[in-house]
C-alpha positions in Angstrom: 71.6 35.0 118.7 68.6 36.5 120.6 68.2 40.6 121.0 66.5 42.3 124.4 66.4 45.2 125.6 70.2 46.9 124.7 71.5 43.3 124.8 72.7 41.1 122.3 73.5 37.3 123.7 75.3 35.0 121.5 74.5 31.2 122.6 76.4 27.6 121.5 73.3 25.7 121.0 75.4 22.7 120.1 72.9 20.6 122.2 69.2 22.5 121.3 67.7 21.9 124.5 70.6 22.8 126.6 72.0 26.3 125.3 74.8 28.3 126.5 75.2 31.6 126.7 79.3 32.3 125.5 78.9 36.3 125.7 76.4 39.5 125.6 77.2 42.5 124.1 75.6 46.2 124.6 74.2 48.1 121.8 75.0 51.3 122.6 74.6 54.8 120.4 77.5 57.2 119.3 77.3 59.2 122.7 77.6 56.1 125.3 73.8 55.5 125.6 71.8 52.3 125.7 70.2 51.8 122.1 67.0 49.8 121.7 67.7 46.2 120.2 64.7 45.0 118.0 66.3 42.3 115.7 69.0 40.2 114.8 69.7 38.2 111.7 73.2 36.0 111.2 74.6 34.6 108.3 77.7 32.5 108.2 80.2 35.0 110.6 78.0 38.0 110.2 75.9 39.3 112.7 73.2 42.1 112.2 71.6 44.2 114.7 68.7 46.7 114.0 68.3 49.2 117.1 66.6 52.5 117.6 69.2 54.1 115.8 70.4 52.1 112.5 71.6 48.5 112.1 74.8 47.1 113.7 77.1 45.2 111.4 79.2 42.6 113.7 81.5 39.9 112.7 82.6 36.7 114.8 86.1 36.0 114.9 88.0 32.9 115.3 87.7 33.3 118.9 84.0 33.5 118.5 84.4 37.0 120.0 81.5 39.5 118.5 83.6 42.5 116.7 81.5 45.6 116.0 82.7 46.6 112.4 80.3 49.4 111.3 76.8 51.2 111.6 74.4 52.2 108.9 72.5 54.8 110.5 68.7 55.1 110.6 69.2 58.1 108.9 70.6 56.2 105.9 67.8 53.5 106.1 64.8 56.2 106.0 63.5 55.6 109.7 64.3 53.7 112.5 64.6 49.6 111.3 62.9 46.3 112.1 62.8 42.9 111.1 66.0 42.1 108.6 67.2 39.9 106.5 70.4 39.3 104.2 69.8 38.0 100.5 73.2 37.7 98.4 75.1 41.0 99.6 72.2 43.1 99.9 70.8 43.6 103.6 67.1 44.2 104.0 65.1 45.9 106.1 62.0 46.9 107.7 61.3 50.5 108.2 58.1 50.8 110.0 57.6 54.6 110.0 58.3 54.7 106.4 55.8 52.1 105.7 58.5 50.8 103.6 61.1 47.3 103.4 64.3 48.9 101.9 67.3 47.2 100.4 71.0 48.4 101.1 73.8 46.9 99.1 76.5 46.1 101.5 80.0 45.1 99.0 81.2 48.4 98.9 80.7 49.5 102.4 78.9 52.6 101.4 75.6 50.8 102.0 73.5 52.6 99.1 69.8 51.9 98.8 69.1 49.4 95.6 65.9 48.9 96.0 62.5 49.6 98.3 59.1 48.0 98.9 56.1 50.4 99.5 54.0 48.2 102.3 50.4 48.5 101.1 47.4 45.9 101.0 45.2 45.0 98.3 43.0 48.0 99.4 45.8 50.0 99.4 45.8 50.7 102.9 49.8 51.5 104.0 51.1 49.3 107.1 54.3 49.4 108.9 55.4 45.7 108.1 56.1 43.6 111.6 58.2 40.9 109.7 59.0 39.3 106.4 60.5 36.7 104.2 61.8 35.8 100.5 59.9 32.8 98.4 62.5 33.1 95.2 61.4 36.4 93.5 58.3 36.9 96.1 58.6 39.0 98.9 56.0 38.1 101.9 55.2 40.9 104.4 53.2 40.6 107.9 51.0 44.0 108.4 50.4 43.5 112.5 47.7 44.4 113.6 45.6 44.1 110.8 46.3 40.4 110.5 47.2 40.0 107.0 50.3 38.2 105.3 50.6 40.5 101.8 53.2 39.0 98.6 55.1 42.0 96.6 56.5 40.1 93.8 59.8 41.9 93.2 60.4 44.8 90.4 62.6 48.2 90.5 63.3 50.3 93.1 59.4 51.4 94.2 57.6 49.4 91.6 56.7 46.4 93.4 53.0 46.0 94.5 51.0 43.7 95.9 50.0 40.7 94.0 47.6 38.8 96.7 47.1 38.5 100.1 45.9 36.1 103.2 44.1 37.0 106.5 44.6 35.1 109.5 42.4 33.2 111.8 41.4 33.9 115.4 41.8 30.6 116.5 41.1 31.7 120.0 37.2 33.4 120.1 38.1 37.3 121.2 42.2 36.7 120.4 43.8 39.3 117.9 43.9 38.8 114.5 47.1 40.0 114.0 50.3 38.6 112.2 53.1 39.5 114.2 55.9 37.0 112.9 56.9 34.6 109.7 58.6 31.9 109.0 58.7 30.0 105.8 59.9 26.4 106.2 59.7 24.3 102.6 56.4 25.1 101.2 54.6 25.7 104.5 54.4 29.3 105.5 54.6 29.6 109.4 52.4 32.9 111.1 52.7 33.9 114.5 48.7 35.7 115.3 47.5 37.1 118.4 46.1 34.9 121.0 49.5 32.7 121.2 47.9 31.0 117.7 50.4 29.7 115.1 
């Protein structure tokens, strides 16, 4: 699944190197018009969409057909959402205006908050988190522009702070030192910087 633009495109990459696209869909708000895609995270037959107004919830049915089956509003998130992620039945995301990565249970439908991550360095300066993963009961967040990947082991709702922090490198002299993306594969944590640098 790849998001751009108001688009969602839904590929069989059965053979890696020669995908196919099987449908798009348009991410459109309550009055008909086109809503900013930003992210997407899958797991198993569940699709999630964060746009400029809340995240789409979409399942894929046996006819691997994309079927929208709710919104939680940005207004229920705190802000407009980012980067996601799904652990156990609890959808995460990023809230960049907040400065915040909230948690939303999502069993009951009702999509209450369980949980929240203030974004803050080791100096305490607040950042608007560009992407972010789980390590068991360790919560890794990019900052952006000011190149840092920050860990928040998990506590209660608002309690978590940050326990350490790395910089990255300009690999590139007069690239960006910024962290835009992560990945953790195994014990190797993957960082996309400025400059094109991984």
């Amino acid at each position: 699944y790849l998001v751009g633009g108001s688009q969602l495109l839904h590929f069989d990459v059965t053979l890696p190197t020669d995908p196919i696209l099987l449908s798009t869909k348009s991410i459109v708000t309550s009055s008909g018009a086109s809503a900013q895609a930003r992210a997407v995270f899958a797991r198993d037959s569940m699709i999630y969409v964060s746009a400029s107004d809340g995240v789409r919830v979409l399942r894929l049915d046996e006819n691997r057909e994309l079927r929208e089956v709710d919104t939680i509003p940005s207004t229920v998130l705190g802000g407009e959402p980012g980067a996601l992620d799904v652990q156990s039945s609890t959808l995460w995301a990023v809230v960049p205006g907040a400065r915040r990565i909230v948690a939303h249970e999502l069993a009951s439908g009702r999509y209450e908050q369980t949980n929240w991550v203030a974004t803050r360095d080791l100096s305490g300066n607040a950042f608007g988190a560009t992407s972010f993963t789980f390590s068991k009961d360790l919560l890794l967040a990019s900052s952006g522009a000011s190149g840092l990947v920050v860990a928040f082991p998990l506590r209660q709702a608002g309690a978590s702070v940050p326990a350490g922090q790395i910089a990255t490198l300009a690999l590139v002299p007069g690239s960006p030192s910024s962290t835009k993306q992560i990945l953790l594969g195994g014990g190797t944590l993957y960082v996309a910087a400025g400059g094109g640098d991984v």
